[in-house]
C-alpha positions in Angstrom: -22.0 -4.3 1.7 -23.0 -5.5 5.3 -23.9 -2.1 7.1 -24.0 -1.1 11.0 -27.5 -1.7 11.0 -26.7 -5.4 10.5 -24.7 -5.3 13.7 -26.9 -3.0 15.5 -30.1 -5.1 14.7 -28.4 -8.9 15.0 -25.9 -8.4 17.3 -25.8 -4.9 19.4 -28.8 -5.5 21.0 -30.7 -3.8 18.3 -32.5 -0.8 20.4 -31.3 -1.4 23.8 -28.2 0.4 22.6 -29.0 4.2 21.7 -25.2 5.3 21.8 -23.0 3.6 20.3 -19.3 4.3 22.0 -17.0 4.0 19.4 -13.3 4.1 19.6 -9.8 3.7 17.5 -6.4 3.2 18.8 -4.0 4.8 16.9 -0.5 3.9 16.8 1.5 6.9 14.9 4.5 5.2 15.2 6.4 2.1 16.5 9.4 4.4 17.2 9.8 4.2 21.1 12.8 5.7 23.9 12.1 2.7 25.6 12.8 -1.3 26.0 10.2 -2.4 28.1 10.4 -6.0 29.0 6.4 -6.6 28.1 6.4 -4.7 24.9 4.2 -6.0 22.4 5.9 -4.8 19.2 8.5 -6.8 17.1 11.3 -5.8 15.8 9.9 -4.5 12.7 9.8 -0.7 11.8 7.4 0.0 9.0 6.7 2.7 6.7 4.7 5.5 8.8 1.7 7.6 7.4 2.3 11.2 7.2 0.6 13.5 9.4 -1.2 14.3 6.3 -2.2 10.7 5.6 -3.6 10.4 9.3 -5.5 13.8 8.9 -7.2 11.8 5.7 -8.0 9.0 7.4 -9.7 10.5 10.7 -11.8 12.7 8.3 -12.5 8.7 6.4 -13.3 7.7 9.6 -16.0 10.8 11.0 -17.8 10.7 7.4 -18.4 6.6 8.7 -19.4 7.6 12.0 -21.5 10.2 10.4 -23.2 7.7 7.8 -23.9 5.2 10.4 -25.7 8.3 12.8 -27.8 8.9 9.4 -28.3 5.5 7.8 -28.5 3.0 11.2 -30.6 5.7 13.7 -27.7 5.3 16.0 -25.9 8.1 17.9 -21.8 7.3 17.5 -19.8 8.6 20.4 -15.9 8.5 18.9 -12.8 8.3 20.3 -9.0 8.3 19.2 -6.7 6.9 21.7 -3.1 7.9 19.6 0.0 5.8 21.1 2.9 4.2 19.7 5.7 3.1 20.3 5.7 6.8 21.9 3.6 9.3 20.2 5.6 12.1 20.9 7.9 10.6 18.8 5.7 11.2 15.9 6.6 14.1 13.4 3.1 15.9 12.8 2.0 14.1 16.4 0.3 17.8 17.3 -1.4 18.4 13.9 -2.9 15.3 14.1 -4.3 15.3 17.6 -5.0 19.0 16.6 -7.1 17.5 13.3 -9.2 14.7 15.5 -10.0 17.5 18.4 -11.2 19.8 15.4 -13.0 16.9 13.6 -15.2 16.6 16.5 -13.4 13.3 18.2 -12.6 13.1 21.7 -9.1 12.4 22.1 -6.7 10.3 24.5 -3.3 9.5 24.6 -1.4 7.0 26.1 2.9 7.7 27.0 5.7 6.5 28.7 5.8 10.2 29.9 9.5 10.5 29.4 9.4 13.4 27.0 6.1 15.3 28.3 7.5 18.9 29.1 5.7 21.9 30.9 5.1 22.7 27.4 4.1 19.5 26.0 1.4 19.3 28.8 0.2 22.9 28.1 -0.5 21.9 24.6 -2.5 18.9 25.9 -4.4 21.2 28.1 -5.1 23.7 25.3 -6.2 20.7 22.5 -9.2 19.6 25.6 -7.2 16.0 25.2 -9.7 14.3 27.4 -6.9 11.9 29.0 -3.2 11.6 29.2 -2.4 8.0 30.2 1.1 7.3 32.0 2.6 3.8 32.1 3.4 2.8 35.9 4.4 -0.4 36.4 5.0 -0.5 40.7 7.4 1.1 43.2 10.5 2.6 41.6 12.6 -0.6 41.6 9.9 -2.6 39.8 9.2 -0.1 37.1 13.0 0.7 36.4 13.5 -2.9 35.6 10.4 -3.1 33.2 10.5 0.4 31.8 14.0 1.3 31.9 16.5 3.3 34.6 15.2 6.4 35.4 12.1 5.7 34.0 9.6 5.6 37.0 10.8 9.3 38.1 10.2 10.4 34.3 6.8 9.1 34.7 5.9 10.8 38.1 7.2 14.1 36.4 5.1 14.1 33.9 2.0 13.3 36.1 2.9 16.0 38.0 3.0 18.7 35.1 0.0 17.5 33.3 -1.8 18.0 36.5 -0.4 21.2 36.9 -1.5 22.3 33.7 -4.8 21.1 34.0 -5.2 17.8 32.1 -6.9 14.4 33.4 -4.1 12.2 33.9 -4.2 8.4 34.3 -1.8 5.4 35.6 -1.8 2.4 34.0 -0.4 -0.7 34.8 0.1 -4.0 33.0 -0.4 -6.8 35.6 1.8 -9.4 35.9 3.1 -11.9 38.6 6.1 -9.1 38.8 3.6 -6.5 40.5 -0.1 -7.9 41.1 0.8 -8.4 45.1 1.7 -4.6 44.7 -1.7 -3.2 43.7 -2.4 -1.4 46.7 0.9 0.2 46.9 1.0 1.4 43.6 -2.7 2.9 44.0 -0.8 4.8 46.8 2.2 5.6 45.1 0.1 6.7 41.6 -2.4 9.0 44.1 0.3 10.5 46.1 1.9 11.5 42.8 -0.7 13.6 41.6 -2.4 10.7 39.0 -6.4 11.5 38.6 -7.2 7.8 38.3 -5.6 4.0 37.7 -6.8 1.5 35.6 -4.9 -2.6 35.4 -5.0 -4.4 32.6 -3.3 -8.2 32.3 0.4 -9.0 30.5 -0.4 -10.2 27.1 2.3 -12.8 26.1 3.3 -11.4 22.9 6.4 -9.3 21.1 8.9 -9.0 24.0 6.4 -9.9 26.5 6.3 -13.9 25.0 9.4 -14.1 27.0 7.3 -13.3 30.6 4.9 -16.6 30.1 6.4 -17.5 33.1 4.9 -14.3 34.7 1.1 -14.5 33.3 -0.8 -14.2 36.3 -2.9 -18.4 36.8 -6.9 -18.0 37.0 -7.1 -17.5 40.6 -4.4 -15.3 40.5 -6.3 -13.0 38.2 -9.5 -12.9 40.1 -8.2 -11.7 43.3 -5.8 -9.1 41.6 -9.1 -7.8 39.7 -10.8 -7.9 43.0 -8.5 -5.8 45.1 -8.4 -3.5 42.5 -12.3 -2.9 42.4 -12.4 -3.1 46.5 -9.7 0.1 45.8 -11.9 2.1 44.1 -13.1 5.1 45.7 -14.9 8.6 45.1 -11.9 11.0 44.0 -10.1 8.6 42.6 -11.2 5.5 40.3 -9.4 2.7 40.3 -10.7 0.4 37.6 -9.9 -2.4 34.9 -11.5 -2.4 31.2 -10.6 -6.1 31.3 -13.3 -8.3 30.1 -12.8 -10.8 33.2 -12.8 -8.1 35.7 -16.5 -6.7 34.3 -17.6 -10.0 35.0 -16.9 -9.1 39.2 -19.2 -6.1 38.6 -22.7 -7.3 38.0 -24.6 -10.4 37.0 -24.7 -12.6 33.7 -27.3 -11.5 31.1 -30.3 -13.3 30.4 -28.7 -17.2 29.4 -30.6 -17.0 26.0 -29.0 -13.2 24.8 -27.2 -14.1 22.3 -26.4 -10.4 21.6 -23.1 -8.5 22.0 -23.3 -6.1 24.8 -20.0 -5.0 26.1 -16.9 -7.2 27.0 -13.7 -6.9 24.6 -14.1 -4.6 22.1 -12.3 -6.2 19.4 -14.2 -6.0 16.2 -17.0 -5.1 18.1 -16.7 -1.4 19.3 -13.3 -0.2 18.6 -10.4 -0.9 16.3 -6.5 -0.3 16.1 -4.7 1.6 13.5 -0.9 0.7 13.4 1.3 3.3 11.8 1.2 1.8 8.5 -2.3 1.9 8.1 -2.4 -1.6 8.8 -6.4 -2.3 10.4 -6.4 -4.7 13.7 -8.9 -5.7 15.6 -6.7 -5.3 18.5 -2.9 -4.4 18.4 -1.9 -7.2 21.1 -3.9 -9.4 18.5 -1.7 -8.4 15.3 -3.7 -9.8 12.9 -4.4 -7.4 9.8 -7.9 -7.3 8.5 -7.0 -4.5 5.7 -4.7 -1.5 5.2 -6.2 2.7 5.0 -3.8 2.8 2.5 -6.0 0.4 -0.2 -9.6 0.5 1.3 -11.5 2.8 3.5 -11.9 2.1 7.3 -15.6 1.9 6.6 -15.4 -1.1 4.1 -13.0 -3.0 6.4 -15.0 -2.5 9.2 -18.6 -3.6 7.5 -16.8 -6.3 5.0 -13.9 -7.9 7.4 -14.5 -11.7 7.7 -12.3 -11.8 10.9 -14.4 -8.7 12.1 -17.9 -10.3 12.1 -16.4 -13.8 13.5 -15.6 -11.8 15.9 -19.1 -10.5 16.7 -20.4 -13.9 16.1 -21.0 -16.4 19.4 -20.9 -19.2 17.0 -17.1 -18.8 16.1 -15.9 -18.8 19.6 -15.0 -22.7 21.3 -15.0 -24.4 24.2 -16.2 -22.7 27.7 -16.1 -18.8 25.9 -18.6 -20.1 23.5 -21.2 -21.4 25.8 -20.8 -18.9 28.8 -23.6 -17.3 29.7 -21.0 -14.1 30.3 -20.4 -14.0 26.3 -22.5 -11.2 25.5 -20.6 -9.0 28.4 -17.1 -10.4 28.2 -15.8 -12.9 25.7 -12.6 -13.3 27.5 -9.8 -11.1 26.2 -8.7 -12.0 22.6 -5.7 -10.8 22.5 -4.5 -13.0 25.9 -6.5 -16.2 24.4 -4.7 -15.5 20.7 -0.8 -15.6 22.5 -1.3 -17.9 24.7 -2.5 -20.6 22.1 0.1 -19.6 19.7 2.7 -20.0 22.4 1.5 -23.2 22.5 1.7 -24.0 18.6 -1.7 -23.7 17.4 -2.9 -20.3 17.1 -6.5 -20.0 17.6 -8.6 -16.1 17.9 -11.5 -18.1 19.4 -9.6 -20.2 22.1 -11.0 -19.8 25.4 -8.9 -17.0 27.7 -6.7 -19.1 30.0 -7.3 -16.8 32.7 -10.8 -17.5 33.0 -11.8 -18.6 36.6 -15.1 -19.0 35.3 -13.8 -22.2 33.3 -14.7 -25.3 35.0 -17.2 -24.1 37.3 
């Protein structure tokens, strides 16, 4: 069985890396109080784990973290980042955040905000969730008509009471051509409300969202949203992107012969997604199933996946992504590069990322 000393070794930069930052997204549940118009889900509703099943699994997943810290001389720093649909949907949502906090896992979450109560974000507050992550799309206009009427005042409410409880609370906003010339006004709008931070990531074309190609943001278009948005940030209040383009503003390329995995998109290379049937993706904007919990340990489908280590391997990547001398620190966003070739009738994981400005220099 390959083991994470084979990725350490051949691909993570064998001992540059000391700490290895590992994190799952966990969708509980595809259930949702809202329509948004760049939803990634389809229409299907699947059979959900229990609460029960879920507490299984994290423990599954800290005796792999634990292995790897004993067997690979690696420190593993993990993360669970449960969503949904809308986690608080979830029956069992606060015995399983309660289960990850207790199994040693820092813990995020990620809401619409619609049902977070003064209660709700006491609970939060008392669990040490490190982040609470609100969805805030623009001015009120602009996020009503993405998220739903009435939706953008939900969302300032409940940045307001997780605040007031004492929780980190984070904005974060899908770009799109509907609201990238808006970036500074909704840094404003997200500050003034009481937000601790704003991150931007880009509109994947998938689920509902296949119907906003029209809206992807063009190459150019992308680079100077990600720049305003890293001129905005400021002590007291980040205002970031995890986007693999927008790390490649921050810093120069690594050395053009590493051809090691550093950081960049973290599909099967430092996190994975959990869908609420115990279906394993790389990425959920991806969709592609590598295994399910419910017939084989997280651990074998991370160390055994075939689409997992193509993922972590330069070789399988074409055209400009392949060759960039950014590789190692970006490999484009899968999940964008994935929908956008599909759109187009040919599927393809290791297309390049259409969005790349990089592409053709």
């Amino acid at each position: 069985m390959l083991q994470l000393k084979e990725v350490k070794e051949t691909i993570i930069a064998g001992s540059a890396i000391q700490t290895f930052d590992f994190f799952i997204q966990w969708h509980l549940t595809e259930r949702c109080n809202l329509r948004c118009r760049h939803c990634y889900q389809g229409p299907r509703r699947p059979l959900e784990m229990t609460a029960g099943e879920v507490c299984d699994e994290i423990d599954g997943a800290v005796r792999m973290f634990r292995a790897w810290e004993s067997e690979q001389d690696v420190r593993v720093s993990p993360s669970i980042h449960f969503t949904g649909g809308e986690p608080l949907l979830y029956r069992g949502f606060w015995d399983v955040v309660r289960h990850a906090r207790v199994s040693g896992c820092r813990v995020a979450v990620m809401t619409n905000g619609c049902l977070v109560t003064d209660e709700e974000a006491r609970r939060f507050r008392d669990l040490d969730v490190s982040e609470i992550q609100v969805s805030l799309e623009g001015p009120p206009a602009l996020h009503d008509s993405i998220r739903g009427e009435g939706s953008f005042l939900s969302a300032l409410r409940a940045a307001e009471r997780l605040a007031r409880a004492g929780n980190c609370v984070s904005a974060n906003v899908t770009l799109s051509r509907l609201n990238a010339p808006l970036i500074e006004e909704t840094v404003k709008i997200a500050r003034d409300a009481g937000f601790g931070s704003i991150g931007f990531s880009r509109l994947v074309p998938c689920g509902s969202g296949g119907a906003l190609l029209e809206s992807v943001l063009s190459p150019g278009e992308v680079r100077g949203a990600y720049e305003k948005v890293l001129s905005l940030d400021a002590p007291g209040f980040p205002v970031v992107s995890g986007d693999p383009l927008a790390g490649t503003l921050r810093g120069g390329a690594p050395p053009a012969d590493c051809g090691l995995t550093l950081s960049g998109c973290s599909a099967g290379f430092s996190g994975v997604t959990i869908a609420s049937d115990g279906a394993v993706m790389p990425c959920r904007r991806i969709g592609i199933s590598v295994g399910n919990l419910r017939r084989k340990s997280l651990r074998d489908i991370w160390a055994t996946s075939r689409t997992l280590w193509r993922l972590r391997d330069r070789s399988s990547y074409r055209g400009h992504c392949g060759s960039c001398s950014y590789w190692p620190s970006c490999r484009g966003c899968r999940a964008v590069a994935y929908a956008w070739s599909r759109a187009r009738g040919r599927a393809d994981l290791f297309a390049d990322d259409p969005q790349c400005w990089r592409i053709g220099d």
